[in-house]
LUMTOR-770588 format. One record per atom (N, C-alpha, C): residue in one letter; atom name; x, y, z negated. Coordinates in steps of 0.05 Angstrom, whole numbers. Example, Ala and Ser with C-alpha at 12.3 -4.5 7.8 and 13.67 -1.06 7.14 Angstrom:
LUMTOR-770588
+--------+-------+--------+--------+--------+
: residu : atome :     px :     py :     pz :
+--------+-------+--------+--------+--------+
:      A :     N :    264 :   -114 :   -156 :
:      A :    CA :    246 :    -90 :   -156 :
:      A :     C :    264 :    -66 :   -156 :
:      S :     N :    257 :    -45 :   -142 :
:      S :    CA :    273 :    -21 :   -143 :
:      S :     C :    258 :      1 :   -157 :
+--------+-------+--------+--------+--------+
***
This chain:
LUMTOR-770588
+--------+-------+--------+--------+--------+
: residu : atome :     px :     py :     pz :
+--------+-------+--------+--------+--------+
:      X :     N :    278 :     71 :   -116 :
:      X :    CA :    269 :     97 :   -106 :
:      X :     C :    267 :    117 :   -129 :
:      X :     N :    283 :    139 :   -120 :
:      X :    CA :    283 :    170 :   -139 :
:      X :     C :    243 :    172 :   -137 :
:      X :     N :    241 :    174 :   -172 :
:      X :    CA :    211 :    195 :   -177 :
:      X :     C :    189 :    175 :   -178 :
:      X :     N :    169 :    171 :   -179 :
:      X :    CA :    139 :    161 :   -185 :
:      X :     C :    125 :    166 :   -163 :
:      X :     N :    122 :    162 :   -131 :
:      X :    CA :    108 :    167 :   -125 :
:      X :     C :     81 :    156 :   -127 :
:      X :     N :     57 :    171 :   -123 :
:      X :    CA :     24 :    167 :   -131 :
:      X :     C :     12 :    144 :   -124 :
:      X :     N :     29 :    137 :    -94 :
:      X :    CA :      6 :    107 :    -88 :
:      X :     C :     34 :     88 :    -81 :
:      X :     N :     22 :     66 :    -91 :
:      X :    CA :     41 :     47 :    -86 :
:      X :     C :     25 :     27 :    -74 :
:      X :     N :     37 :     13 :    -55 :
:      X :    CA :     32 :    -10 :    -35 :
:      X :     C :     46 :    -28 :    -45 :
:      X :     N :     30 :    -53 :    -52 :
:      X :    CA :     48 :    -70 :    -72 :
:      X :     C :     58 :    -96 :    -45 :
:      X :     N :     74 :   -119 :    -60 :
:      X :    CA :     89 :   -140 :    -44 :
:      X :     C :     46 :   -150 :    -31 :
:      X :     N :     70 :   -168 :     -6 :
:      X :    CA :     29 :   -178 :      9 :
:      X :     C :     37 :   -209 :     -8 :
:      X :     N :      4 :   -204 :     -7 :
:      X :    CA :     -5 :   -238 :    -27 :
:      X :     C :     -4 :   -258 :    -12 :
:      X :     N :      4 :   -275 :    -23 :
:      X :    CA :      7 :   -300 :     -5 :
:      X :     C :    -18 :   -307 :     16 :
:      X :     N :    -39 :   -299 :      7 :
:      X :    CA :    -61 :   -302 :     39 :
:      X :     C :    -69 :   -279 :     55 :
:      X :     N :    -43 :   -254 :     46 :
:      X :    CA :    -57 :   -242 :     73 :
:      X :     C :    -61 :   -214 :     50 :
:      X :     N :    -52 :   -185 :     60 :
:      X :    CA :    -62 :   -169 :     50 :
:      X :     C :    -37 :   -150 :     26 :
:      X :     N :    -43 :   -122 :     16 :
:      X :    CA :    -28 :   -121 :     -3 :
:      X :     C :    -43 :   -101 :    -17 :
:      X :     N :    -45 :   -109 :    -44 :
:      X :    CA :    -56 :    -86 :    -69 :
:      X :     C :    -42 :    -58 :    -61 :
:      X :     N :    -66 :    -45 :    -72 :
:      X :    CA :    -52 :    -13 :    -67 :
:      X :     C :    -66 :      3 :    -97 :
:      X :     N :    -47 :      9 :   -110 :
:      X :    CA :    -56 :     36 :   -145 :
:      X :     C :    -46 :     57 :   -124 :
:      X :     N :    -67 :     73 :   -138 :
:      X :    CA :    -69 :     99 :   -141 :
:      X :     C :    -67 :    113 :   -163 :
:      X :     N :    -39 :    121 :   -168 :
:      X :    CA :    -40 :    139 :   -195 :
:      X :     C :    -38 :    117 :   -224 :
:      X :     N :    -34 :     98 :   -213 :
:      X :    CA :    -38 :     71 :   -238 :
:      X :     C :    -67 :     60 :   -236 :
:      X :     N :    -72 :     65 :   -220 :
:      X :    CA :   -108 :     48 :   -213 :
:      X :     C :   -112 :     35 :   -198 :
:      X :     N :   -116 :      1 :   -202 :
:      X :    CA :   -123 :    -12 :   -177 :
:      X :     C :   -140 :     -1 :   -158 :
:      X :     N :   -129 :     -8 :   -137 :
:      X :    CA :   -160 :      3 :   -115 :
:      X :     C :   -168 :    -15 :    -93 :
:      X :     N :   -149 :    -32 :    -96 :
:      X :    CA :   -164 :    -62 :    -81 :
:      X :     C :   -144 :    -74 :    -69 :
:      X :     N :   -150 :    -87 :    -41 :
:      X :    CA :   -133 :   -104 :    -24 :
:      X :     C :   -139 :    -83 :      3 :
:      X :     N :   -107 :    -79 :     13 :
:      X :    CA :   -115 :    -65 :     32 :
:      X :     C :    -97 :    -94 :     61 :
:      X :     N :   -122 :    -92 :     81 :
:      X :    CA :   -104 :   -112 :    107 :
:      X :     C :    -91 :    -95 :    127 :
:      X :     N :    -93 :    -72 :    127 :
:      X :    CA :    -87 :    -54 :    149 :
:      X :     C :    -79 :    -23 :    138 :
:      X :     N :    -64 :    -14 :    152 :
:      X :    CA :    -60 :     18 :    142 :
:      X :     C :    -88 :     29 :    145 :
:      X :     N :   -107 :     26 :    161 :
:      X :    CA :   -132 :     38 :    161 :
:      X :     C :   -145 :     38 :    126 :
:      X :     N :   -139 :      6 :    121 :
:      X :    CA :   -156 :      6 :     92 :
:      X :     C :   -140 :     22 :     72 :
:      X :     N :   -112 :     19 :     76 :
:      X :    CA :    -90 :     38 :     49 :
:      X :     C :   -108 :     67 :     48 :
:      X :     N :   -115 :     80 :     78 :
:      X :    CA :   -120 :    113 :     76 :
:      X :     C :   -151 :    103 :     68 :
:      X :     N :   -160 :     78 :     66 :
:      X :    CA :   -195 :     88 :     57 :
:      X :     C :   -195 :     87 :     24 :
:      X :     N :   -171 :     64 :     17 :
:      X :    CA :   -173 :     66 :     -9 :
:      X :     C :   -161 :     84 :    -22 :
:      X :     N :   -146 :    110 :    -12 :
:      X :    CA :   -137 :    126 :    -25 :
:      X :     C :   -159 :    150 :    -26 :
:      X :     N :   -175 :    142 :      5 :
:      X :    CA :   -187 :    164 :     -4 :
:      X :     C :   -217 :    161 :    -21 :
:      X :     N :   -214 :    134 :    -28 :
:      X :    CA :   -237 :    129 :    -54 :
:      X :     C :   -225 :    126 :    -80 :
:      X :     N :   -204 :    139 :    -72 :
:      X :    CA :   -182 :    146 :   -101 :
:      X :     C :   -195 :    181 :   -114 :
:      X :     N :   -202 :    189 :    -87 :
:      X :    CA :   -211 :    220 :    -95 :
:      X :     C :   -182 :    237 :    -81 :
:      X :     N :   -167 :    222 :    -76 :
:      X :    CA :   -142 :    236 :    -67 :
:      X :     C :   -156 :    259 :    -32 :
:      X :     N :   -148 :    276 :    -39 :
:      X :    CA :   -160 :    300 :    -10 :
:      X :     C :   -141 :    300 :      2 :
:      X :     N :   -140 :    318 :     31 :
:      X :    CA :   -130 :    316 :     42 :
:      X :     C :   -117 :    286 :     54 :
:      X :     N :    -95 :    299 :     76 :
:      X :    CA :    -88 :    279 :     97 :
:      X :     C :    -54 :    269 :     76 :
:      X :     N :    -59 :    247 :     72 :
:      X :    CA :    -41 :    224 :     64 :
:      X :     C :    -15 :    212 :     89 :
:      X :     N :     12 :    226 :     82 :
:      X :    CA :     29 :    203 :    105 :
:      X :     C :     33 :    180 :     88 :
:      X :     N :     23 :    164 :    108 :
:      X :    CA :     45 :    137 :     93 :
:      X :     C :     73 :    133 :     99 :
:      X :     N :     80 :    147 :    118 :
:      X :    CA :    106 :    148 :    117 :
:      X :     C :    134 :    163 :     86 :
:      X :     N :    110 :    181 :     74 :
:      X :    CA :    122 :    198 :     62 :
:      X :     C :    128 :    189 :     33 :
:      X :     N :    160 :    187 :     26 :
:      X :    CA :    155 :    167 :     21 :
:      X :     C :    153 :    184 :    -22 :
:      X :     N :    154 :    209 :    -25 :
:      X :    CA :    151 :    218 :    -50 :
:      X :     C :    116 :    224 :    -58 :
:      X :     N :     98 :    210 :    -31 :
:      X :    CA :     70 :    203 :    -31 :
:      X :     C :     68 :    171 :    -38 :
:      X :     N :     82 :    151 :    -16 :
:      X :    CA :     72 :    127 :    -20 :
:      X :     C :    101 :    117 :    -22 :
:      X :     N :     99 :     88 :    -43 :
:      X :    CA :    122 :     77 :    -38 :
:      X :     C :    108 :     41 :    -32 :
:      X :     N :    119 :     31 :    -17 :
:      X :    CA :    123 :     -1 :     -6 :
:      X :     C :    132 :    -12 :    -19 :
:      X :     N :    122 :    -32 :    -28 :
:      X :    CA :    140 :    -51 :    -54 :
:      X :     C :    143 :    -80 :    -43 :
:      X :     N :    166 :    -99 :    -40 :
:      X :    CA :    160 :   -123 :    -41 :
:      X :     C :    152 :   -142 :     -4 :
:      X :     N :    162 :   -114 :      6 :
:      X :    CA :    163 :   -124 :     42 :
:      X :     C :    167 :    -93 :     67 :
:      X :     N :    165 :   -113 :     85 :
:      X :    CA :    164 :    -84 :    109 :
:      X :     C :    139 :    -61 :    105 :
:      X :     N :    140 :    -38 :    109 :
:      X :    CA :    120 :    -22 :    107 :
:      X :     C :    105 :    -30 :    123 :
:      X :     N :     79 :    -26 :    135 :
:      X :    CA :     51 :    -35 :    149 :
:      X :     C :     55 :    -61 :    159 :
:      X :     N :     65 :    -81 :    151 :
:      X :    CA :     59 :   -108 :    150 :
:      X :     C :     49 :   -120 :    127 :
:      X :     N :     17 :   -133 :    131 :
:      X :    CA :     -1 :   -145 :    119 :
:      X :     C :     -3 :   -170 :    110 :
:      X :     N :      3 :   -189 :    146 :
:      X :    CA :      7 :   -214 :    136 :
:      X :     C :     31 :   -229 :    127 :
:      X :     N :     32 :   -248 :    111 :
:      X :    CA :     56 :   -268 :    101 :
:      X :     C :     69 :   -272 :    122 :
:      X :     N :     93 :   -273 :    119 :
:      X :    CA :    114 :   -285 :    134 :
:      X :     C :    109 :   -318 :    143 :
:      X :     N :    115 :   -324 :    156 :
:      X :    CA :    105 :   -358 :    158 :
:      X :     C :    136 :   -368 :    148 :
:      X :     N :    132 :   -387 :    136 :
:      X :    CA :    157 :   -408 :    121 :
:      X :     C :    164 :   -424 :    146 :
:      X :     N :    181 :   -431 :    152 :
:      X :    CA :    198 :   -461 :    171 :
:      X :     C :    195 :   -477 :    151 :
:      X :     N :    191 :   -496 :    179 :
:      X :    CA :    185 :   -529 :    160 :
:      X :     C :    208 :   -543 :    150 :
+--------+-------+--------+--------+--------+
***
């Protein structure tokens, strides 16, 4: 992806969940798009955040608003 955008949604961890920086700052484990917009906005970030957008947020390491692991075949 062209540019740096501010928040990144990282790959989801193997039990569930995906790290989200702000600006280069951890800001936790988010399980839901609800938690991405709480932790951005205890980033100090104002205003209304798309997650769709993507020179705001970029997805790293899976589908956008999917949280849990993929399940493996046996």
């Amino acid at each position: 992806m062209a540019g740096n955008p501010p928040i990144v949604v990282h790959r989801i961890s193997p039990t569930g969940g995906r790290r989200v920086t702000v600006r280069g700052r951890i800001m936790g484990l988010a399980r839901s798009d609800d938690e991405v917009r709480e932790l951005i906005r205890r980033a100090g970030e104002t205003g209304t955040v798309s997650l769709e957008d993507p020179t705001a947020v970029e997805w790293t390491g899976g589908r956008p608003h999917q949280y849990e692991p993929l399940e493996l075949l046996p």
